[in-house]
HTML snippet that shows the backbone in 3Dmol.js (N, CA, C, O; Angstrom):
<script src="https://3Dmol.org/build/3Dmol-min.js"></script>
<div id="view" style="width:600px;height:400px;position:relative"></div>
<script>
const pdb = `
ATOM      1  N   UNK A   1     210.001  88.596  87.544  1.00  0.00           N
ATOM      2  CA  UNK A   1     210.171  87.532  86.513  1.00  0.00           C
ATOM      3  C   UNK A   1     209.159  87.755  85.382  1.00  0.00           C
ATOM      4  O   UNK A   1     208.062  88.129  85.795  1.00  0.00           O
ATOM      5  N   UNK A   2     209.274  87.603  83.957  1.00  0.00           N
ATOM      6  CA  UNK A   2     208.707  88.294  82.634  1.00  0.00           C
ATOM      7  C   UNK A   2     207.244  86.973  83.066  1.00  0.00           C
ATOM      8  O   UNK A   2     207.198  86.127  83.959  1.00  0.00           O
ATOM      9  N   UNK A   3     206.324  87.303  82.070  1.00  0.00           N
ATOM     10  CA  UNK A   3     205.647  86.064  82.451  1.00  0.00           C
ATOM     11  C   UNK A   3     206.270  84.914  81.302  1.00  0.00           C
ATOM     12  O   UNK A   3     205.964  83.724  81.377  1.00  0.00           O
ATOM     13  N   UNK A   4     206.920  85.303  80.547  1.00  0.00           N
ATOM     14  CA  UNK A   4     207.334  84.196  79.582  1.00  0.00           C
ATOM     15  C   UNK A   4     207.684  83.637  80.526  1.00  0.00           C
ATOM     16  O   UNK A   4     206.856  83.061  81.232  1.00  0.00           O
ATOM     17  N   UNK A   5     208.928  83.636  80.806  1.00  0.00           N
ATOM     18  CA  UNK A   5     209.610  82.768  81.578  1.00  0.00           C
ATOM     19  C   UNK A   5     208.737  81.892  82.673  1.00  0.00           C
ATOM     20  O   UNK A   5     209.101  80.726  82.827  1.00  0.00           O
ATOM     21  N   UNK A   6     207.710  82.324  83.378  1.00  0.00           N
ATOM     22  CA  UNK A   6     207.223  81.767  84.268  1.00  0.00           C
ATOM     23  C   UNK A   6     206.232  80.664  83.570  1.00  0.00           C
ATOM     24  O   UNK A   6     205.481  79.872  84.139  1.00  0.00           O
ATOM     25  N   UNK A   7     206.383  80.790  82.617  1.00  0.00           N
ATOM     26  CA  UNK A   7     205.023  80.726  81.473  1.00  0.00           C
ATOM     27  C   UNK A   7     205.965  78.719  81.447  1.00  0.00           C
ATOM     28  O   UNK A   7     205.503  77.608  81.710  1.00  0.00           O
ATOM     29  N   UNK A   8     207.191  79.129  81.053  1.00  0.00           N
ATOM     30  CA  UNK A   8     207.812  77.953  80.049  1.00  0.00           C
ATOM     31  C   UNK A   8     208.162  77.294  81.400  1.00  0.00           C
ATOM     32  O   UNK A   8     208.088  76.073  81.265  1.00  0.00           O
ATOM     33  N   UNK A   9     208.577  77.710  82.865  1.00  0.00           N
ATOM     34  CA  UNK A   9     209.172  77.289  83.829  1.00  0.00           C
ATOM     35  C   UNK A   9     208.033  76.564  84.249  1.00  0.00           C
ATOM     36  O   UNK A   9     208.300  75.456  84.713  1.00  0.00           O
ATOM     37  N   UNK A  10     206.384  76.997  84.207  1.00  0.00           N
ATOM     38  CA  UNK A  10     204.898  75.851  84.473  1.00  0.00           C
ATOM     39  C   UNK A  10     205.099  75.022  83.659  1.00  0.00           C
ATOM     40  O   UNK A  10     204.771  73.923  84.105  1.00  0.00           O
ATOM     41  N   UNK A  11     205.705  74.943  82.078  1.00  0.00           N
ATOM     42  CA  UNK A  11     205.258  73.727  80.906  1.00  0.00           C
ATOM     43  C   UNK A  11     206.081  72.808  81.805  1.00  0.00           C
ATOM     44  O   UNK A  11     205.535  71.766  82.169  1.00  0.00           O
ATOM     45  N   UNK A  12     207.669  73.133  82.319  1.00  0.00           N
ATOM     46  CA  UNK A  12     208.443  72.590  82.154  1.00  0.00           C
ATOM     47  C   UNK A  12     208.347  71.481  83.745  1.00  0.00           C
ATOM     48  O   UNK A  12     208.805  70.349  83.898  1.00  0.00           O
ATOM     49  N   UNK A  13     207.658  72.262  84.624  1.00  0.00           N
ATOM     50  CA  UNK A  13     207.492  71.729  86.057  1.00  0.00           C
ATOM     51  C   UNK A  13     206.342  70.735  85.645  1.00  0.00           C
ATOM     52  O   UNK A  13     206.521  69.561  85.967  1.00  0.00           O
ATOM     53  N   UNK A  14     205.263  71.035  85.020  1.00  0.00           N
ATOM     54  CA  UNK A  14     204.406  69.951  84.330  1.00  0.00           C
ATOM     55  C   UNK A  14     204.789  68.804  83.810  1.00  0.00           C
ATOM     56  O   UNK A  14     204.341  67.686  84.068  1.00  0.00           O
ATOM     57  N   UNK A  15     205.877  69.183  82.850  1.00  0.00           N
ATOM     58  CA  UNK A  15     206.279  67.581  82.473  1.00  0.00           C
ATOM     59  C   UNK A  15     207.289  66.807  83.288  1.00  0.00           C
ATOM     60  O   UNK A  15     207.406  65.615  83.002  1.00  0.00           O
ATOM     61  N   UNK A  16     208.136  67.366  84.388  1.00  0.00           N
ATOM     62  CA  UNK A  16     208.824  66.714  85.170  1.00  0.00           C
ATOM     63  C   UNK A  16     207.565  65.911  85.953  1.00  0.00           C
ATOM     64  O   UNK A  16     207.691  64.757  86.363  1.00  0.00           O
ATOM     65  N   UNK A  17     206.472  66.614  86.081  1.00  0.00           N
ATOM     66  CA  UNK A  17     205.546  65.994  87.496  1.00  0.00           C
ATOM     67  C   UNK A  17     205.002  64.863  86.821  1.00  0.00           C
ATOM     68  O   UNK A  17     205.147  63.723  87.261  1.00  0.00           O
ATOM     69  N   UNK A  18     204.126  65.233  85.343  1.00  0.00           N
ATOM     70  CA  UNK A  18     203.886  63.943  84.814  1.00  0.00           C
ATOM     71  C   UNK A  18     204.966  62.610  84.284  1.00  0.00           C
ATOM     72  O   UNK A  18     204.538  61.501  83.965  1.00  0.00           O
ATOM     73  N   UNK A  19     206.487  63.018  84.274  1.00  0.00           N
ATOM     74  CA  UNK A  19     207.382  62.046  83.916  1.00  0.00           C
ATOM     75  C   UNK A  19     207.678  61.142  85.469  1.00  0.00           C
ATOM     76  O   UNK A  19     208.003  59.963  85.610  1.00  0.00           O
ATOM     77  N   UNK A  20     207.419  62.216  86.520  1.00  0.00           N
ATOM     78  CA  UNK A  20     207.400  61.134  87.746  1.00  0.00           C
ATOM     79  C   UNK A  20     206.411  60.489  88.195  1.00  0.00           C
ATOM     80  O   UNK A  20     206.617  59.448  88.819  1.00  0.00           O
ATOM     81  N   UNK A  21     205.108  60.962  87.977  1.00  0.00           N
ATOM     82  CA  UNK A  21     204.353  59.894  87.762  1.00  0.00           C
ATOM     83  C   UNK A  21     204.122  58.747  87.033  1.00  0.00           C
ATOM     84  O   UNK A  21     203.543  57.747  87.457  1.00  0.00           O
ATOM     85  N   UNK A  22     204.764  58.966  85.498  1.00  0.00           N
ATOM     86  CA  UNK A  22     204.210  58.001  84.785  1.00  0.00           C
ATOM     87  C   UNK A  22     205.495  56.724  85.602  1.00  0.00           C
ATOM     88  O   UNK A  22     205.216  55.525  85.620  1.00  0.00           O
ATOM     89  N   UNK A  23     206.552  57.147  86.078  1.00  0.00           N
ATOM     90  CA  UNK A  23     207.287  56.279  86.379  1.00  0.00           C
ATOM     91  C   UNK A  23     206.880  55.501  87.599  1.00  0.00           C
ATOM     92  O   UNK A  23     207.579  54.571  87.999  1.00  0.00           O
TER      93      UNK A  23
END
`;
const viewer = $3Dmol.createViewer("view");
viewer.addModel(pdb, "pdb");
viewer.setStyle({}, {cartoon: {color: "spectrum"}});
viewer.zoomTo();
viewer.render();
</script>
């Protein structure tokens, strides 16, 4: 896997984790 991809797939696991927390 390129590291981009792994790169945008951390931003993207980040903001799911903080959108279930803030909920």
């Amino acid at each position: 896997m390129p590291t981009r991809i792994c790169r945008y797939n951390k931003k993207m696991n980040q903001m799911v984790i903080q959108r279930f927390h803030g909920k």
